[in-house]
C-alpha positions as CSV (number, residue, x, y, z in Angstrom):
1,X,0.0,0.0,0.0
2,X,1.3,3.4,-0.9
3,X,-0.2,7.7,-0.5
4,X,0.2,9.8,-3.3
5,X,-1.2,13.1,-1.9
6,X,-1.3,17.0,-2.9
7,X,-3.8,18.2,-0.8
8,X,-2.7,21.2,1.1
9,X,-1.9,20.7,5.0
10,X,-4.8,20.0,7.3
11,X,-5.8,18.0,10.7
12,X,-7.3,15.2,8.7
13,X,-4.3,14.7,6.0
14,X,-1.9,14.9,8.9
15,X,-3.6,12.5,10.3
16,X,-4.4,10.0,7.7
17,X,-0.4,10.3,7.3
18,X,0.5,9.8,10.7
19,X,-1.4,6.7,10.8
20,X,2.0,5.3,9.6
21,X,3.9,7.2,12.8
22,X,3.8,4.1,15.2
23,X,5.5,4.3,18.6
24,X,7.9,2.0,17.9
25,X,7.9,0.0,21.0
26,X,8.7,-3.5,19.6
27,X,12.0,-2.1,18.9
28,X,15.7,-3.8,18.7
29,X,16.3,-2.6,21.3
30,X,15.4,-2.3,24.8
31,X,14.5,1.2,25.1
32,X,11.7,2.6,23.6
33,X,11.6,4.3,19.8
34,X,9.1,7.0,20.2
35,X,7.1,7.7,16.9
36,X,10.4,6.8,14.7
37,X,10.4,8.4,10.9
38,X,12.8,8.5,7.9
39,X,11.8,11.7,5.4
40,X,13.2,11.9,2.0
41,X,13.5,15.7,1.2
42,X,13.5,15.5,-2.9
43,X,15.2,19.0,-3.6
44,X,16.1,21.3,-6.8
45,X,19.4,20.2,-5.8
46,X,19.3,16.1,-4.7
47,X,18.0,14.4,-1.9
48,X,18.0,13.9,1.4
49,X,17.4,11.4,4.1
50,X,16.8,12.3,7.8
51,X,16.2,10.0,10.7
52,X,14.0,11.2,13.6
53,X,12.5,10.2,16.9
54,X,10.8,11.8,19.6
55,X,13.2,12.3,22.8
56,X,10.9,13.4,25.4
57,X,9.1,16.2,24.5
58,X,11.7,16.8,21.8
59,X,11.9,16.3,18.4
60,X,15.5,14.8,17.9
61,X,17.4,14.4,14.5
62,X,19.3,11.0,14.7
63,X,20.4,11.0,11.3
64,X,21.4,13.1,7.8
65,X,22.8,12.1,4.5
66,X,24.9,13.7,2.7
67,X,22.7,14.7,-0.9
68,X,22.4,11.7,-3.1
69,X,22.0,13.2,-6.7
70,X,20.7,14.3,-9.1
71,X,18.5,16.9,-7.9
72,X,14.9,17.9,-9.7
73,X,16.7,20.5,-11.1
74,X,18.3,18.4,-13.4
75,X,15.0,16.9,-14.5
76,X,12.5,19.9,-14.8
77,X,9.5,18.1,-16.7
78,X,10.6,14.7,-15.8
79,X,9.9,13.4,-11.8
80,X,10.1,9.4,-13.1
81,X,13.1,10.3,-15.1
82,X,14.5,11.9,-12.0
83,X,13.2,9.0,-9.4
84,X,14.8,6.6,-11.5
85,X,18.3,8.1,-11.6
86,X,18.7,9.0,-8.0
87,X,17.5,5.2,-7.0
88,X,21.2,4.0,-7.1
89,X,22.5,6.4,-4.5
90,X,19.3,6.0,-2.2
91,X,19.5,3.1,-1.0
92,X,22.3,2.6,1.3
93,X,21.6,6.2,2.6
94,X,17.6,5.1,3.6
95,X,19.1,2.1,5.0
96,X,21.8,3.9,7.1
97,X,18.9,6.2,8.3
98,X,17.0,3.3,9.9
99,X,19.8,2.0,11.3
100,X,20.8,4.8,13.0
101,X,17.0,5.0,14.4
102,X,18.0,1.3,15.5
103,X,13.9,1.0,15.8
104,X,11.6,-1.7,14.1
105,X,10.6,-0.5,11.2
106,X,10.3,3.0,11.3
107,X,7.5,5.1,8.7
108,X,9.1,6.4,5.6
109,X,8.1,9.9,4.0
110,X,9.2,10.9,0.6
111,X,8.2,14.7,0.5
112,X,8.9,17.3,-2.2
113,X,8.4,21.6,-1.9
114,X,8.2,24.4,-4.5
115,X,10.6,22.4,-7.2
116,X,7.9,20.0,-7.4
117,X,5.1,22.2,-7.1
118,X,6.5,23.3,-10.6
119,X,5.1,20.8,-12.7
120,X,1.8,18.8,-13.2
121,X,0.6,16.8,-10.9
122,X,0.1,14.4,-13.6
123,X,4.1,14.7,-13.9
124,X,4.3,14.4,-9.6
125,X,2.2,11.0,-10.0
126,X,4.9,9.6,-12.3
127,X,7.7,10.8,-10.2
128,X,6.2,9.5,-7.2
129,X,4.7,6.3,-8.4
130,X,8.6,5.5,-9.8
131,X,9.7,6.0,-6.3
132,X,7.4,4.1,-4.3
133,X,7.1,0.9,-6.9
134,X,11.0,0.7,-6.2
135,X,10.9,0.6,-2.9
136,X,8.1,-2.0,-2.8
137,X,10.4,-4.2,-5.3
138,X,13.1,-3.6,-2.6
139,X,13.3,-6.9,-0.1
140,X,15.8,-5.1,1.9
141,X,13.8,-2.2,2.2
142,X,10.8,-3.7,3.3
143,X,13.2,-5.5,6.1
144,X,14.1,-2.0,7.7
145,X,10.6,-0.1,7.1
146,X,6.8,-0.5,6.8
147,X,5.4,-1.2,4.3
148,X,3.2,2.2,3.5
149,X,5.5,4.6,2.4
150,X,3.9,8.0,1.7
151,X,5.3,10.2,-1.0
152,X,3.4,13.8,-1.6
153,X,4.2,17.0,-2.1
154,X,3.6,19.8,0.2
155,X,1.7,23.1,-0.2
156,X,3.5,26.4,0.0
157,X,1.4,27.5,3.3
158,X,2.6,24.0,4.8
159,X,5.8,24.9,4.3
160,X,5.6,28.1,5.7
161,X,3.9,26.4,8.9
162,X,6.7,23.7,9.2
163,X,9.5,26.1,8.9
164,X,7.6,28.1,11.5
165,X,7.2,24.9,13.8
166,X,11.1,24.0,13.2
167,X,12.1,27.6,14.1
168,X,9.7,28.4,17.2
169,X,10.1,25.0,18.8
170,X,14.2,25.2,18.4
171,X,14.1,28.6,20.0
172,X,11.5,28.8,22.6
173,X,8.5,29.7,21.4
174,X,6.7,26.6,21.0
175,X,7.4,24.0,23.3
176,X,5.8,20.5,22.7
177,X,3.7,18.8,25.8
178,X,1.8,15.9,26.2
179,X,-0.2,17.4,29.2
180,X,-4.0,15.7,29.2
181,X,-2.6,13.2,27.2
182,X,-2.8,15.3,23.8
183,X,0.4,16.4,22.3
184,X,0.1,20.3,21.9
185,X,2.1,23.4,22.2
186,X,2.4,25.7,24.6
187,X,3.6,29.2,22.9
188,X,5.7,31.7,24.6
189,X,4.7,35.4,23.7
190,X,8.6,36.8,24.4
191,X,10.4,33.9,22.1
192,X,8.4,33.8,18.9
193,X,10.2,34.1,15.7
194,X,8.6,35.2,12.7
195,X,9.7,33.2,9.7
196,X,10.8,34.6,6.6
197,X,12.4,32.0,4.0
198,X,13.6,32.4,0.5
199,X,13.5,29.0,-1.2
200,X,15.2,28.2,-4.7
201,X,11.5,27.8,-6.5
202,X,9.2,30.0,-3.8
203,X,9.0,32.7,-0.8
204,X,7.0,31.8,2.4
205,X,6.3,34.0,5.6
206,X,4.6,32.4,8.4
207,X,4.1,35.3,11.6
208,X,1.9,34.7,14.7
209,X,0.3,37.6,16.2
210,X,1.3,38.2,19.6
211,X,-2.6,38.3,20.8
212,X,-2.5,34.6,20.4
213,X,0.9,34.3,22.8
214,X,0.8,32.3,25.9
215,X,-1.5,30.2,24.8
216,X,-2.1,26.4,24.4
217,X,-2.9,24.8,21.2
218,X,-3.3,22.0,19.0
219,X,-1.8,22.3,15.6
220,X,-5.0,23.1,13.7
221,X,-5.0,26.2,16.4
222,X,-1.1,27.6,15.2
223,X,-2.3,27.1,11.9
224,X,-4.8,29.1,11.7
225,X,-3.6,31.8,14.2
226,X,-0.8,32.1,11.2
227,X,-0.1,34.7,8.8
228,X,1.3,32.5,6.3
229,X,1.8,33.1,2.6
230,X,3.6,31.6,-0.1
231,X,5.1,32.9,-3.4
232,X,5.4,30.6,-6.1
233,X,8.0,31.4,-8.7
234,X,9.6,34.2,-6.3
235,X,12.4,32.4,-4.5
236,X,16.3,33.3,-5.7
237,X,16.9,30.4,-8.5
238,X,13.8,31.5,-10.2
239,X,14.5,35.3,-9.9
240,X,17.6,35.0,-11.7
241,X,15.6,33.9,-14.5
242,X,13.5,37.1,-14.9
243,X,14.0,39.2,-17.8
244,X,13.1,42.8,-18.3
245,X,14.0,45.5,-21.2
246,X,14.8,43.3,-24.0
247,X,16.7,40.1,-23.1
248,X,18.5,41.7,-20.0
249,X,18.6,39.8,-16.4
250,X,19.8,40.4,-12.8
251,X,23.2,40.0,-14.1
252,X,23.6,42.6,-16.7
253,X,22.6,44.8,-13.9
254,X,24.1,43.5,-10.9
255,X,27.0,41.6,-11.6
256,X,30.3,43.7,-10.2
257,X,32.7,41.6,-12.5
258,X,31.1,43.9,-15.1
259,X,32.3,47.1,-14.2
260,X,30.4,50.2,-13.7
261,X,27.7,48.3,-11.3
262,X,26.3,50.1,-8.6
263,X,22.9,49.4,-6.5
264,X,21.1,52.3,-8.5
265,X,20.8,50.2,-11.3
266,X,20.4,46.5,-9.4
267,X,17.6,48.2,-7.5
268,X,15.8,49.5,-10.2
269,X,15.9,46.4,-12.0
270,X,13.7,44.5,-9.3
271,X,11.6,47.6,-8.9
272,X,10.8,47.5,-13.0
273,X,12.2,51.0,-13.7
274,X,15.5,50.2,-15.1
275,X,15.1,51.4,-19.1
276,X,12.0,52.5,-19.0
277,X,10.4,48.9,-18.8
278,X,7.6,47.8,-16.3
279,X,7.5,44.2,-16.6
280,X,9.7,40.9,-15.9
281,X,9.3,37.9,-17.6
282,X,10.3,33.9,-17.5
283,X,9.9,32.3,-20.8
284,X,7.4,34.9,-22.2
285,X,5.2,35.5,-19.6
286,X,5.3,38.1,-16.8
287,X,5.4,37.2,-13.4
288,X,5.5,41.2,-12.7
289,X,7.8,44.1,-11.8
290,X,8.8,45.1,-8.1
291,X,8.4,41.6,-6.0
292,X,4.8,42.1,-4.8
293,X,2.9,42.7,-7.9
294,X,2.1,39.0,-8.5
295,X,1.7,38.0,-5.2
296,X,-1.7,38.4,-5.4
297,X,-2.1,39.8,-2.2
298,X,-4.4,43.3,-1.1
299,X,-3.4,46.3,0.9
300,X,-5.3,44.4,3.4
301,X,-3.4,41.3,3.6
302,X,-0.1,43.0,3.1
303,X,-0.7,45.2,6.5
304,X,-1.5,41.7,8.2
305,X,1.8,40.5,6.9
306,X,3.5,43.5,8.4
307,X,1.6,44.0,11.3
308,X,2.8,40.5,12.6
309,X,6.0,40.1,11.0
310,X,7.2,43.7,13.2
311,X,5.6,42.4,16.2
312,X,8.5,40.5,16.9
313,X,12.1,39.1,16.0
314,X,11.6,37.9,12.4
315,X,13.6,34.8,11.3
316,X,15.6,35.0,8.3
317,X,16.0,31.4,6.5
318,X,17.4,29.6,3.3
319,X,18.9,31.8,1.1
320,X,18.5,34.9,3.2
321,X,20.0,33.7,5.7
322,X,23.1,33.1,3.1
323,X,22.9,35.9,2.0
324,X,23.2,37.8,5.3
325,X,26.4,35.2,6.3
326,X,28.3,36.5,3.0
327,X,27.8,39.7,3.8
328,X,29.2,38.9,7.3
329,X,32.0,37.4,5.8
330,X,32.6,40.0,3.8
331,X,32.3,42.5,6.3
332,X,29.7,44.5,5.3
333,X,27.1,43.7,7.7
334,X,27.7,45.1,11.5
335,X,29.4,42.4,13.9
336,X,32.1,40.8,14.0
337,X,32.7,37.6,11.4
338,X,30.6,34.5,12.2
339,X,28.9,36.0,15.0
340,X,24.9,35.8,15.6
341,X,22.7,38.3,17.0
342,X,20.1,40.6,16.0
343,X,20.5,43.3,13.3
344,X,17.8,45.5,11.1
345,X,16.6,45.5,8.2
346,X,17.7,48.8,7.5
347,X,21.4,47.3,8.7
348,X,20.6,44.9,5.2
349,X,19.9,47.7,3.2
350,X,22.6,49.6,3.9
351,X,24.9,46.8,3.8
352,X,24.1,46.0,0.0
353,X,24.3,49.5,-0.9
354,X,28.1,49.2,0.1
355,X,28.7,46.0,-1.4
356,X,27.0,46.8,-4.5
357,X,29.1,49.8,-4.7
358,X,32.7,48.0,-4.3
359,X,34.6,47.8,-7.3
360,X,35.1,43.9,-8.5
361,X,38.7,44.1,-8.3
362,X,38.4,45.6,-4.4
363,X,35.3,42.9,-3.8
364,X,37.6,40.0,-5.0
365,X,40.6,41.5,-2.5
366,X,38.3,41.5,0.1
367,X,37.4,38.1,0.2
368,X,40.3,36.5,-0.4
369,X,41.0,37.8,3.0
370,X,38.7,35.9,4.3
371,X,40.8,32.7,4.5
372,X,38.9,29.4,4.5
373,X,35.4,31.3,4.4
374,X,36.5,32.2,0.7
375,X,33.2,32.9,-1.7
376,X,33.4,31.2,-4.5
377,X,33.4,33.2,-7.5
378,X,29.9,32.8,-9.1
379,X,28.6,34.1,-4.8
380,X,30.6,36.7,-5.1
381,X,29.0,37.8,-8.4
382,X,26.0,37.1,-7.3
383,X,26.1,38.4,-4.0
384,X,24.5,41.8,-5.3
385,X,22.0,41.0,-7.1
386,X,20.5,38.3,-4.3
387,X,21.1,40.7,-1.4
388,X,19.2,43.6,-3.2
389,X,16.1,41.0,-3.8
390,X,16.2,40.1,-0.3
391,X,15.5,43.3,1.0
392,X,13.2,44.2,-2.3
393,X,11.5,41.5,-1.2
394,X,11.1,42.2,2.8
395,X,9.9,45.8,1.6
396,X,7.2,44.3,-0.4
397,X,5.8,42.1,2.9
398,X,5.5,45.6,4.6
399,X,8.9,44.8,6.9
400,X,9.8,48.6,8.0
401,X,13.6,49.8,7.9
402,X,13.9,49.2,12.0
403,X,12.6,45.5,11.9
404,X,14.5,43.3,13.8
405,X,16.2,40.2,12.7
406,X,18.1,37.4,14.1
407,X,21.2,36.6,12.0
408,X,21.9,33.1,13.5
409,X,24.9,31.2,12.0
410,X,25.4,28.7,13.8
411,X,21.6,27.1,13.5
412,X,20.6,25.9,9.9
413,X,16.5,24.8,10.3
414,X,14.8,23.2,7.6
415,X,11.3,22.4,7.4
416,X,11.6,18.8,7.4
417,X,12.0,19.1,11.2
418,X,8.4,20.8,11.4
419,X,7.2,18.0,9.0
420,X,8.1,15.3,11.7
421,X,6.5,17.7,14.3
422,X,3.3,17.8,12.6
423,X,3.4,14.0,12.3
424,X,3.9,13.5,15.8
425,X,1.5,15.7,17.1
426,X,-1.1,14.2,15.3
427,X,-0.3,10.5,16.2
């Protein structure tokens, strides 16, 4: 038996998915596996297997692989295609993920975000339905987990949620409890995070109003407290892809090893002034000008976004939160190299308009001072252009100059900690 789901995130889809979350108490071991689970993040990039249990209250990650290729990048229009080729490294990772677990038979996951939300989900089925046949053809598989692996792909607002549940109950403002014999959260008002993640394929925000703090709920109840949005087609690998004024990208604009680049002309490119143009494009058809006009969002929504998101610390993840660790190792942002703490965004701003502004040949000194933290060279010429959208992009949720955010380098969260949450709530 096998799931091949795209409905969006809800109490009864978690829940018909958790069915597969057992407690794991006939384990190989002595002490007990608590609700034991193996998810396969299929990426733009690879894939990647990570182990989990619950600890206590706490959602542990036993185990990660490294990224077993190739990624749906590679494979645009084709998931089977893609299945089939990353089948030969998949294996011994999935089986060195349930080892780790060292539980009977933990549930297995296979779930996909924005690269997958892509294409049709005529295309999904085939991707998934190529995964899921090989691992029922797999004896060895079947020896190490159940045998109703789910493979789905998960709605833009779910990922916003599950980053928002990895962040919040890493850093204090959610804490898991099994009090009444339900497991909920209780939230803590002074340690909510706001998330704000820029994907390779999408952009999410998930922000809790602080009426709702201190609080005990179910995850139906966070849900639906959230102000959570996702953009399709707006994260960085498809931004690059925009075209405006002819055949010109990002780069003709933005890329210092040019010459003559400053962030006058970057900025105006993702605000759809720069020669007298109005649109961007991908392939033909406009996705819009400055970041907001395609979200498809009101005034209305918009002040939600910004009333939350400056209620509190926001969260910068993914790619901003690369982007604000080259421009720490760059020295360009405020603090000293590597070190975490809480900046604004007007700190950002002004950061990019004086690394947009640094001749190439002074940019390329500057980091090879940086020793071992080197960019490579395709960051570095790139480093503009992404750090310009980032904040183009914060203006456009209604994030003011003085918002706070927490620059943490040493923490790297991915939703596919919130996914395992979810699941375990539910159970």
């Amino acid at each position: 038996m096998y799931m091949i789901a795209h409905k969006a995130i809800s109490a009864a889809v978690l829940l018909t998915i958790a069915a597969g979350l057992h407690d794991g108490s006939d384990g190989w071991q002595e002490t007990r596996c608590d609700k034991p689970a193996v998810i396969v993040d299929i990426g733009s990039s690879g894939l990647t297997v990570l182990g989990f249990q619950m600890i206590g209250d706490a959602p542990t990650q036993k185990f990660k692989s490294p990224k077993v290729t190739p990624g749906l990048q590679d494979y645009p229009q084709d998931p089977a295609g893609f299945a089939a080729k990353a089948e030969a490294g998949l294996e011994a990772q999935l089986v060195a993920a349930a080892e780790k677990l060292n539980c009977d038979k933990p549930s297995l996951f296979f779930l996909a975000t924005a690269g997958m939300r892509m294409v049709s989900h005529d295309q999904q089925d085939k991707g998934y339905t190529q995964l899921l046949n090989w691992i029922r053809g797999r004896r060895k598989l079947q020896f190490y987990f159940r045998d109703d692996p789910v493979a789905r792909t998960i709605a833009g607002r779910e990922e916003a949620l599950l980053e928002f549940l990895t962040v919040n109950t890493q850093h204090g403002g959610l804490r898991l409890t099994d009090e009444g014999g339900q497991t909920s959260f209780i939230v803590n008002s002074s340690k909510i995070l706001q998330v704000l993640e820029l994907g390779g394929a999408s952009a999410q925000v998930a922000a809790m109003p602080l009426r709702y703090a201190d609080a005990k709920m179910g995850l139906e109840s966070v849900r639906n407290n959230l102000i959570d949005y996702s953009f399709l087609q707006f994260g960085w690998d498809q931004a690059l892809q925009w075209h405006g004024g002819g055949a010109k990208t990002i780069m003709d604009h933005c890329d210092p090893s040019r010459g003559n680049i400053s962030h006058v002309p970057c900025n105006l490119f993702w605000a759809g002034q720069a020669n007298n143009y109005h649109q961007l494009d991908v392939a033909g058809e406009t996705v819009g000008s400055v970041p907001g006009s395609k979200f498809k969002i009101g005034e209305a929504d918009r002040f939600a976004i910004s009333d939350a998101v400056r209620s509190a610390v926001a969260y910068p993840v993914a790619a901003f939160k690369a982007m604000l660790k080259n421009l720490r190792t760059l020295d360009f942002l405020p603090g000293p190299r590597g070190d975490s703490g809480t900046i604004t965004l007007s700190n950002w701003t002004k950061s990019t308009e004086k690394l947009c502004g640094t001749p190439w040949p002074e940019l390329q000194a500057i980091n090879a001072e940086t020793g071992k933290d080197k960019l490579p060279d395709k960051f570095l010429k790139t480093a503009c252009a992404m750090s310009t959208y980032s904040t183009q992009l914060l203006d456009s949720f209604g994030a003011e100059d003085e918002q706070r955010l927490l620059v943490d380098f040493a923490d790297n969260p991915s939703w596919t900690t919130g996914a395992f949450i979810a699941l375990a709530v539910c159970r």
